[in-house]
N, C-alpha and C positions, 0 to 999 in steps of 0.2 A: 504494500500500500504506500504511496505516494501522498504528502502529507506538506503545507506548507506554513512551518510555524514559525512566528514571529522574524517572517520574511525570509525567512531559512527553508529550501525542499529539502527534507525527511526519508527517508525509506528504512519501510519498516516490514519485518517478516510474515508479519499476520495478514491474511487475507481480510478478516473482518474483524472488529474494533471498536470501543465504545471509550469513551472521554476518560471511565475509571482505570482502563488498559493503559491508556496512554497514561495518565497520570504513573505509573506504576513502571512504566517501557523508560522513560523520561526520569526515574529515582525523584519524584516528586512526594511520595506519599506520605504525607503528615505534615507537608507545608501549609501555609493557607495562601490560596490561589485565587487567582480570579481567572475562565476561562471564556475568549469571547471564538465560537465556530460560527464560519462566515459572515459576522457584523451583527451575531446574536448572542447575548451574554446567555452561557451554561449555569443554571444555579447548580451550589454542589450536591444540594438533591437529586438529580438531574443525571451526575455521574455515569451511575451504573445504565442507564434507560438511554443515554445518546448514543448512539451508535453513528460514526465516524464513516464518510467515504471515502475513494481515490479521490485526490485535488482538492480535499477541502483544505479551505484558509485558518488557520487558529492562533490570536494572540494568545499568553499566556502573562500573565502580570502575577510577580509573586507579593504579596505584604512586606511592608517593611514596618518596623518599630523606630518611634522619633518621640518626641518631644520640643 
């Protein structure tokens, strides 16, 4: 699967894919993330139930802590 995230093309081994995969493919898991799949923000309820195509577009924006 062909994958374009945060402007960067991806390839990835799984034929089919949902947003939790990726989070997981990517050593994301336990960040807190914001993910927006083509110009729609993912809630991370959402996760497990998106399923992912060839070509789709995905920012990834991780949290940061400030004050």
């Amino acid at each position: 699967m062909q994958l374009t995230i945060n402007g960067k093309a991806r390839s990835f081994e799984l034929a089919q894919m949902n947003t939790a995969q990726l989070v997981e493919q990517l050593e994301l898991v336990g960040k807190r993330l914001a993910i927006e799949l083509n110009g729609e923000i993912v809630p991370r309820s959402q996760f497990e139930h998106t399923k992912l195509s060839d070509g789709d577009k995905l920012e990834i924006v991780g949290a940061v802590g400030g004050g």
